[in-house]
C-alpha positions as CSV (number, residue, x, y, z in Angstrom):
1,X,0.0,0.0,0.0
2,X,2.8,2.5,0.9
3,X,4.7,2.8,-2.2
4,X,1.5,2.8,-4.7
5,X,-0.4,5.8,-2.2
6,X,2.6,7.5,-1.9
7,X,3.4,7.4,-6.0
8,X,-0.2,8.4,-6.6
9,X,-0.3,11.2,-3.9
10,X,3.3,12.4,-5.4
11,X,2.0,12.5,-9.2
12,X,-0.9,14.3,-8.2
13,X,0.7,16.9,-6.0
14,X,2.5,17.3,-9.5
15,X,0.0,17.6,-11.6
16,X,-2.4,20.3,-9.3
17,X,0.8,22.6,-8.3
18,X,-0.9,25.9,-9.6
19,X,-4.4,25.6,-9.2
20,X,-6.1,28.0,-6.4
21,X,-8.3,25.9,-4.7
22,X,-9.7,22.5,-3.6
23,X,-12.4,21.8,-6.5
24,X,-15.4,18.9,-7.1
25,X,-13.2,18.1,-10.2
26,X,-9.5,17.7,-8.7
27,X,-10.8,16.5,-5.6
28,X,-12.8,13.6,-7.7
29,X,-9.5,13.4,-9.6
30,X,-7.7,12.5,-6.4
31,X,-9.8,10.3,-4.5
32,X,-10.2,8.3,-7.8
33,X,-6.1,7.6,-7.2
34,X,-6.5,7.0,-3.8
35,X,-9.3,4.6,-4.3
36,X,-7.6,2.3,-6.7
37,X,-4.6,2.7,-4.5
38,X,-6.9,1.2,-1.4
39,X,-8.3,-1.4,-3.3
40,X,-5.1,-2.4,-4.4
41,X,-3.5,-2.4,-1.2
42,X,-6.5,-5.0,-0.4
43,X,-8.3,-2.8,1.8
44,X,-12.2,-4.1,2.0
45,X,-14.4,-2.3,-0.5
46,X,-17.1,-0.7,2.8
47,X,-13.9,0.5,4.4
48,X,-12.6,2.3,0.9
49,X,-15.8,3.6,0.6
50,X,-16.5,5.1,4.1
51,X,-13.1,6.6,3.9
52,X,-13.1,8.0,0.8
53,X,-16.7,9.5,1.7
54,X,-14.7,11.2,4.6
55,X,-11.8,12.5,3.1
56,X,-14.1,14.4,0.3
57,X,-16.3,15.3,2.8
58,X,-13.2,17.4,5.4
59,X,-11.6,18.4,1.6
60,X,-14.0,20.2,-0.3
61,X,-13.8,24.1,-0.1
62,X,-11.0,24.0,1.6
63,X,-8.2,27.0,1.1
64,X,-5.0,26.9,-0.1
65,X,-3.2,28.6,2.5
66,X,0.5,30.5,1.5
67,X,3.4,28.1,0.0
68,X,0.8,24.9,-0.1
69,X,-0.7,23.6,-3.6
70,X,-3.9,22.1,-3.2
71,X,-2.4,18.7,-4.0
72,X,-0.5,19.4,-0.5
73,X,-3.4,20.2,1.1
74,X,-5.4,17.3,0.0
75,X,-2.1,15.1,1.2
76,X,-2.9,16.6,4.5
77,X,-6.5,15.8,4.5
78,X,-5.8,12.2,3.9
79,X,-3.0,11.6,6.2
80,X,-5.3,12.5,8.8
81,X,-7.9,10.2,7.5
82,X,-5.7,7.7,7.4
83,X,-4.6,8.0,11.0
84,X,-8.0,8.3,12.1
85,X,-8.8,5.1,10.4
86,X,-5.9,3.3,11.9
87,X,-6.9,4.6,15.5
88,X,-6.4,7.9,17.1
89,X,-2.5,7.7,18.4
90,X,-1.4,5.4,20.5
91,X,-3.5,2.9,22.1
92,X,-1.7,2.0,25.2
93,X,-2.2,-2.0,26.9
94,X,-4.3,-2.7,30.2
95,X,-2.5,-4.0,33.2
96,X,-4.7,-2.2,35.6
97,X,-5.9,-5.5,37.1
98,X,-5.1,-7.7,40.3
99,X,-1.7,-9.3,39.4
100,X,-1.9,-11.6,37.6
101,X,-2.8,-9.3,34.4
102,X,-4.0,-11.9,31.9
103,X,-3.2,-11.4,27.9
104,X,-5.2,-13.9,25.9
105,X,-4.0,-14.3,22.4
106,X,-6.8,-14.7,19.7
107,X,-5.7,-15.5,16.0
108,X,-5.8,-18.0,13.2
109,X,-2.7,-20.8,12.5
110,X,0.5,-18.7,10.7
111,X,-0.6,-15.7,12.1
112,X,2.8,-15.6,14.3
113,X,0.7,-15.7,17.8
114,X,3.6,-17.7,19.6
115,X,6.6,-15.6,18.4
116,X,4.1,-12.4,19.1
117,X,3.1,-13.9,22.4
118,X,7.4,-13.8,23.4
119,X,7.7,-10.7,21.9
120,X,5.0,-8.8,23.8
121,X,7.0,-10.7,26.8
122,X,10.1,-9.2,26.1
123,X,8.6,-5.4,25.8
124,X,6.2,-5.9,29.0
125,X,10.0,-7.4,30.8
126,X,12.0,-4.0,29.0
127,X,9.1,-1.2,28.4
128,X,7.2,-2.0,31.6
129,X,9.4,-4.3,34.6
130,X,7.3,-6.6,34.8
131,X,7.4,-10.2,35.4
132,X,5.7,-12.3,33.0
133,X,4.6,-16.4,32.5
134,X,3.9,-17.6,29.0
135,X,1.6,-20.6,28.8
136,X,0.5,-22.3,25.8
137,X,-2.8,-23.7,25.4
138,X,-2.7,-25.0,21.9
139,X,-2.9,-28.6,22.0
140,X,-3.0,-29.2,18.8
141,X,-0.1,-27.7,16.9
142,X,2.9,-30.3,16.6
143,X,5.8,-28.8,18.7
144,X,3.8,-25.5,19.2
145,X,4.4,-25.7,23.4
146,X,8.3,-26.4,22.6
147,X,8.5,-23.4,20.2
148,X,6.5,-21.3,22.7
149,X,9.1,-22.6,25.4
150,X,11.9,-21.7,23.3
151,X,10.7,-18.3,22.6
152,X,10.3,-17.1,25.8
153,X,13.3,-18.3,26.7
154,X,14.9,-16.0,24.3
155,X,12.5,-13.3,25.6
156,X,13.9,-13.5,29.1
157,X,10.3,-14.7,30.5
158,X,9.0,-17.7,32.4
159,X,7.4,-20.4,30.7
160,X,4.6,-22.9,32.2
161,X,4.7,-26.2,30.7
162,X,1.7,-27.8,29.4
163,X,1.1,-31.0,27.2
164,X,-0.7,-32.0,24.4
165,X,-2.7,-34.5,26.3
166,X,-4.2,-32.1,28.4
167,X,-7.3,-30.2,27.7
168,X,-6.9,-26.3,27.2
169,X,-9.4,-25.1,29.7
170,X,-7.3,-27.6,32.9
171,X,-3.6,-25.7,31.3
172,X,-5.3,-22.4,31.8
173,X,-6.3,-23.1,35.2
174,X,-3.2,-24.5,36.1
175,X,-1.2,-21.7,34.7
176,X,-3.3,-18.8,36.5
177,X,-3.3,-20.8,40.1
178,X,1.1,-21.2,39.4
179,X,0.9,-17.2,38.3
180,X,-0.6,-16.4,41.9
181,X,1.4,-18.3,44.0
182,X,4.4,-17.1,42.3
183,X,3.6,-13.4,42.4
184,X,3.8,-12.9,38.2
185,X,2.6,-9.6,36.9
186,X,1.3,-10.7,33.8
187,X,0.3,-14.1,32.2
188,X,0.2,-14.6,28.7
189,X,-2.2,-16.9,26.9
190,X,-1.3,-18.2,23.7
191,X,-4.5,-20.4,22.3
192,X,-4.8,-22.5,19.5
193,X,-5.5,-21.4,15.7
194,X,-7.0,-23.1,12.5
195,X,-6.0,-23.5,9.4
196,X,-9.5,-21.5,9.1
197,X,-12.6,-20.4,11.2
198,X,-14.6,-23.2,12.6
199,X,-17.0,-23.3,15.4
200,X,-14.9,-25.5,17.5
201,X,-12.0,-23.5,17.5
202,X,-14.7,-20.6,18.3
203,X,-16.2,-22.5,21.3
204,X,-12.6,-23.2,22.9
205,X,-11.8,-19.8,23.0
206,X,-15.0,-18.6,24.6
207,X,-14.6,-21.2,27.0
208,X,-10.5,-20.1,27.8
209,X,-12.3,-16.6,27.5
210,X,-14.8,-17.1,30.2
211,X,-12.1,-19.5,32.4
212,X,-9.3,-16.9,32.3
213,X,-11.3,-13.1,32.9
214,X,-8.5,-11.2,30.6
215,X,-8.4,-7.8,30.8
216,X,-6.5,-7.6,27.4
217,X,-7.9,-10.4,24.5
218,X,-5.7,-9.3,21.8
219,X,-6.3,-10.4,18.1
220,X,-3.0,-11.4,16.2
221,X,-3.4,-10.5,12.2
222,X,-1.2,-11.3,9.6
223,X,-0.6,-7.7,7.1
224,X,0.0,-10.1,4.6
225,X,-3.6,-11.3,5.0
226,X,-5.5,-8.6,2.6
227,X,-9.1,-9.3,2.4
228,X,-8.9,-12.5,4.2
229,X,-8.0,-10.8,7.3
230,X,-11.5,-9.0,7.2
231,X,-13.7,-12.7,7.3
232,X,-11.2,-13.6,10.2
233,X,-11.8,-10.4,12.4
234,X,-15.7,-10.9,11.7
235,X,-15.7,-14.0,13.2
236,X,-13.3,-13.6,16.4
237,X,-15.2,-10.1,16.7
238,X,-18.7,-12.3,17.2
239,X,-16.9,-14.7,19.5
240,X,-14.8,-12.5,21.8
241,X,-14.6,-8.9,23.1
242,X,-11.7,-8.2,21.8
243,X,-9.5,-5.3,23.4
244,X,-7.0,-4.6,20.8
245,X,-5.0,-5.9,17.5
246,X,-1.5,-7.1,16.5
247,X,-0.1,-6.5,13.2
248,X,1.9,-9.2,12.5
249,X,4.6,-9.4,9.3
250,X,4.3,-5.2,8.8
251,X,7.9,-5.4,7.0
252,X,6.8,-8.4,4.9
253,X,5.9,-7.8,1.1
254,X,2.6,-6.7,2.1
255,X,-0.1,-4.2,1.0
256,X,-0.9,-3.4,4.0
257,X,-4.6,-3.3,3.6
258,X,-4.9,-5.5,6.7
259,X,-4.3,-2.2,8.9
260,X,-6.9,-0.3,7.9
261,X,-9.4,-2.9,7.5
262,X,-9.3,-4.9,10.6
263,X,-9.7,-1.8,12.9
264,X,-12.6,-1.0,10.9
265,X,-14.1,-3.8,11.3
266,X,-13.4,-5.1,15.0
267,X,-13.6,-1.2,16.2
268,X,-10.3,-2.6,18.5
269,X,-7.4,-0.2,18.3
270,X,-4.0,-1.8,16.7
271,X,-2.0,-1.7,20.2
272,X,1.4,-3.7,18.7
273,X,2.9,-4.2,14.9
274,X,5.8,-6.7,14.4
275,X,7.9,-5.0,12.1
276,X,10.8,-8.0,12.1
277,X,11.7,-11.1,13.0
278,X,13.8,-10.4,16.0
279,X,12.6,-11.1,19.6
280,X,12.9,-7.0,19.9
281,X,10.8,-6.5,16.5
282,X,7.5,-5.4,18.3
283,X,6.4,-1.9,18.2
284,X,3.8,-0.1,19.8
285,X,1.6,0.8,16.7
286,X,1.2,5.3,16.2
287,X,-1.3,5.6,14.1
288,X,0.0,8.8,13.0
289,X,3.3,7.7,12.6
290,X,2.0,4.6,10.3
291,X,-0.2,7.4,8.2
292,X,3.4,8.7,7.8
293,X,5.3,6.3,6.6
294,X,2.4,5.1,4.1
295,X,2.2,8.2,2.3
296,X,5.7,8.3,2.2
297,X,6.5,11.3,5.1
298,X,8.8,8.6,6.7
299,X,8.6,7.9,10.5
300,X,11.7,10.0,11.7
301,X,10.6,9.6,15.4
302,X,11.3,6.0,14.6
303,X,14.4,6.4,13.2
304,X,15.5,8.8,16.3
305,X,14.3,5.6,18.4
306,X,16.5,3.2,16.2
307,X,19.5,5.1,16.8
308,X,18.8,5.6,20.6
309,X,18.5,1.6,20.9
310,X,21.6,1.0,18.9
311,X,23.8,3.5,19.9
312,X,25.8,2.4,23.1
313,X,26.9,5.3,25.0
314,X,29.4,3.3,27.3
315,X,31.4,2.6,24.3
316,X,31.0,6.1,22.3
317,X,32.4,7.7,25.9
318,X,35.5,5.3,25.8
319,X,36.0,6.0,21.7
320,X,36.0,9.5,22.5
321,X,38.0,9.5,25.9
322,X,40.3,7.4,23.3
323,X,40.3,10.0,20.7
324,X,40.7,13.0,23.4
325,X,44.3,11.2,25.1
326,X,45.4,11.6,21.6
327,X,45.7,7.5,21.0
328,X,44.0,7.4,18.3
329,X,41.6,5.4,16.7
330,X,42.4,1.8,15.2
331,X,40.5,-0.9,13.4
332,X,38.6,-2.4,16.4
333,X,37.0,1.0,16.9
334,X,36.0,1.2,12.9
335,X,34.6,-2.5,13.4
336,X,32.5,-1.5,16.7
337,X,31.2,1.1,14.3
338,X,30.0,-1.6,11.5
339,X,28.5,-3.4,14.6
340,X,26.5,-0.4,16.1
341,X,24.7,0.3,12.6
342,X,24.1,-3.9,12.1
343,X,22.6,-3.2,15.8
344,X,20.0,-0.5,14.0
345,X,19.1,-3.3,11.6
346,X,21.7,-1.5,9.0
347,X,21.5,1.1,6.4
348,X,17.9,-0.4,4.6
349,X,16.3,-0.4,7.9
350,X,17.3,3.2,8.9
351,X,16.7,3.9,4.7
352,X,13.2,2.8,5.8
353,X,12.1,5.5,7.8
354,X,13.5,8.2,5.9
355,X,10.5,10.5,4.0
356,X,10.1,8.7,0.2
357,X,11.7,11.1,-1.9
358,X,14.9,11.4,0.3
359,X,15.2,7.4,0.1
360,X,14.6,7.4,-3.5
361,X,17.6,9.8,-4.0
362,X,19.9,6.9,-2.1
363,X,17.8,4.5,-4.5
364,X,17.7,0.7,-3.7
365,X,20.9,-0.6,-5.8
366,X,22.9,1.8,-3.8
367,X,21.3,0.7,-0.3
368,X,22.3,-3.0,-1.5
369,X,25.6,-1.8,-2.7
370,X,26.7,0.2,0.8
371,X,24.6,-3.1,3.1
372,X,27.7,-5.3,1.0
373,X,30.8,-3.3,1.6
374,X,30.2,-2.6,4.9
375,X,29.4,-7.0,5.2
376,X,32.7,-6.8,3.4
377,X,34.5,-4.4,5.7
378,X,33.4,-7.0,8.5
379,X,35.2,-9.9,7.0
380,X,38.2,-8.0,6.2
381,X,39.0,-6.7,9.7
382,X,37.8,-10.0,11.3
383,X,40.7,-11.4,9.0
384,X,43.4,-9.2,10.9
385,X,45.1,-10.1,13.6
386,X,44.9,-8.1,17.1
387,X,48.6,-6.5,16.4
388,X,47.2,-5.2,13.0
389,X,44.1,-3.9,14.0
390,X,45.8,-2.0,16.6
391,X,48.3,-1.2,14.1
392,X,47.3,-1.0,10.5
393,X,50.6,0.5,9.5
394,X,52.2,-2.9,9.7
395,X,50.3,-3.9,7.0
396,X,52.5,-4.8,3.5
397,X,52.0,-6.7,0.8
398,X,52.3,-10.1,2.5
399,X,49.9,-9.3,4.7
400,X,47.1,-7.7,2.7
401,X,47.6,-11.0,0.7
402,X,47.2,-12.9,3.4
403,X,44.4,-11.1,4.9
404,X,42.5,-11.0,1.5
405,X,42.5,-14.6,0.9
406,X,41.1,-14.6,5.0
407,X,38.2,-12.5,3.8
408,X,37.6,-13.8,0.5
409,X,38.4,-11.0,-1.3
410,X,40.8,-9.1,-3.4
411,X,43.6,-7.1,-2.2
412,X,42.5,-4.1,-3.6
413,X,39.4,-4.8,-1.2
414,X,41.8,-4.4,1.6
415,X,43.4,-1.6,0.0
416,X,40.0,0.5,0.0
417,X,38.8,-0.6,3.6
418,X,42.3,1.0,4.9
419,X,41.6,4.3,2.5
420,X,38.4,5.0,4.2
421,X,39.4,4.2,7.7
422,X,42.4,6.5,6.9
423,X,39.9,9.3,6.1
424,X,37.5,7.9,9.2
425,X,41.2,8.4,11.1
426,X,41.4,11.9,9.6
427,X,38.2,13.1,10.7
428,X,38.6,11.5,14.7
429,X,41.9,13.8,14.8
430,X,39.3,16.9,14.0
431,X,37.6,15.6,16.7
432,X,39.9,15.6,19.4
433,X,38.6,18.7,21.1
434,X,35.3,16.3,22.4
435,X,33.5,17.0,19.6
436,X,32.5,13.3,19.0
437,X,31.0,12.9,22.6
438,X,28.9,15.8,21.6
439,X,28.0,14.2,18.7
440,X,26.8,11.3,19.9
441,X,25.1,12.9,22.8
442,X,23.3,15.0,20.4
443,X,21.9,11.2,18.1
444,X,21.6,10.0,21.5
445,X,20.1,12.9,24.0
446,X,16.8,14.3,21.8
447,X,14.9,12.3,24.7
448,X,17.1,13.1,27.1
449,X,19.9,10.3,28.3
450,X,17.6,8.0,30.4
451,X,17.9,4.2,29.7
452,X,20.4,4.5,27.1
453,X,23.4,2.0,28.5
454,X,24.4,-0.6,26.8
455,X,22.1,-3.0,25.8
């Protein structure tokens, strides 16, 4: 959905730059761009329309004010659409309840409720000290109480073991009575899905529903799901109140209809968007922010965040206190910079969050390009021994050839690498006054330096 809005939205700024006001015709012109960009993105038809109904209903007659065009303005209209479709802000997740604060995940199979279910463990542990049991109730799933267990290991959580022999509603009441006695904060149900909707699956989880009192029953959807995802939040909608969404699979290849849909439907705000893989790759879903980034305005609060997480503070004080007693700065310090931006999910991850047309200047070939050499720089240094690191003016012919063949590589490879940490070199000798600590304070400090150590 995000690239085909934000090409349409871009054309037609284009194309109106110079007309006076917000008409019937360019506004009919627009929305019919927006529309096809909706549908495509597999957003459900009565959501398209509603919205579209909206955004020419706040658009029409409006003024052009000063330096706008009224393709800007219209832009503006439908960002805030957008977000008000997706949910006013941020939706925040209950734990006003007697400990323990039960979670009961609701979704079909492939949805990613078990990896969800470890990552919302992991931010409740980190975002909000608390102490959290996992417990899985789906009985059904081949290995799906192992992978649970193995999950929240990773998570840094408590698991409760169940078995497939058991019956759901007996693991649910086993799991709240060991949550009790053991003083946890927050228990986290993850239930059993299906392949598709059927009234047993239904019936369980009114019964685990009715067993377990949860004050969050959260609904884990797949962005990848498109229309699908609409018949699926029908259903769970009639069975269970549910409190709130997940977005799972956001930085898949999706059209991210699912988004705009499902909170449509279900009228439950989107509270958390998995956005990768990683145990850490849950977000707290902005709608505003997500409006953003669709029409191509980037999400530069995120990227502030990114850089926050991945820059470790302990080490930039030492590299500068380095660079300050005038010892320089060797290999090991240009490899701990490599690490810090793999940390930040590298360059395309950071590239990601960036408004459209500045990432379109970098273009994709040269994001793959620059994520290579610095995989490349890696290998190289990890080739070296500790003496060259340290030293990098040792290095001759013998033992660039030596180190190339380490790495893979040619020696002019090895020949670049020291070029640019030469210039990298350069620049740290500028900065001997304590102008890098100031630097990184500055990426660092826009929210102040609270829980920023290393991670």
């Amino acid at each position: 959905m995000a690239t085909n809005l934000t090409d349409r939205l871009s054309r037609l700024v284009k194309t109106m730059r110079g007309q006076a006001r917000i008409t019937e015709t360019n506004v009919q012109e627009m929305l019919r761009e927006v529309r096809m960009a909706l549908l495509e993105a597999d957003v459900a038809l009565p959501v398209v329309r509603d919205f579209i109904a909206r955004v020419k209903d706040k658009a029409l007659g409006q003024e052009v004010i000063g330096s706008l065009n009224p393709g800007q303005v219209l832009v503006s209209v439908v960002h805030k659409e957008l977000a008000a479709t997706m949910g006013e802000g941020v939706a925040d997740i209950n734990l006003a309840a007697q400990p323990p604060a039960v979670i009961l995940m609701a979704g079909l199979q492939g949805a990613g409720k078990t990896t969800t279910t470890a990552k919302l463990a992991k931010h409740l542990i980190e975002k909000r000290k608390k102490k959290v049991l996992t417990v899985s109730a789906d009985v059904y799933r081949p290995a799906a109480i192992e992978q649970l267990k193995t999950v929240t290991r990773q998570a840094g959580a408590e698991w409760f073991p169940s078995d497939p022999s058991q019956k759901p509603h007996d693991i649910a009441l086993a799991a709240i009575d060991y949550a009790k006695k053991h003083y946890f904060d927050v228990l986290l149900v993850d239930t059993a899905g299906r392949l598709a909707i059927d009234e047993a699956l239904m019936a369980e989880i009114r019964d685990l529903h009715a067993v377990l009192n949860p004050v969050e029953t959260l609904f884990v959807v797949d962005a990848m799901q498109g229309q699908d995802a609409i018949n699926t939040a029908k259903a769970f909608k009639e069975a269970l109140p549910l409190t709130g969404i997940v977005l799972t699979k956001l930085d898949g290849d999706s059209r991210g209809g699912a988004a705009m849909s499902v909170r449509q439907i279900t009228g439950a705000p989107i509270k958390f968007a998995g956005v990768s893989e990683k145990i850490d790759g849950l977000e707290v879903f902005d709608a505003e922010r997500h409006a953003g980034r669709v029409l191509g305005m980037g999400d530069i609060v995120a990227l502030v965040e990114e850089v926050q997480k991945g820059v470790d503070l302990e080490s930039a004080q030492k590299l500068a206190d380095k660079v300050r007693s005038g010892s320089g700065f060797d290999l090991n310090d240009f490899l701990s910079q490599i690490s810090q931006m793999k940390k930040m999910g590298g360059l395309g991850n950071l590239m990601d969050k960036l408004p459209a047309q500045l990432a379109a200047k970098a273009g994709q070939a040269d994001m793959d390009r620059a994520e290579r050499d610095m995989r490349r720089m890696e290998g190289i240094i990890n080739s070296m021994t500790p003496l060259e690191r340290r030293k990098p003016e040792i290095l001759k012919a013998t033992r660039k050839r030596r180190i190339a063949a380490g790495a893979g590589v040619q020696v002019q490879e090895v020949n670049r690498l020291l070029n640019q940490f030469e210039q990298m070199q350069g620049m740290m000798k500028k900065m001997k006054g304590g102008g890098l600590m100031k630097m990184m304070k500055r990426m660092g400090g826009m929210k102040g330096m609270g829980g920023m150590g290393p991670r």
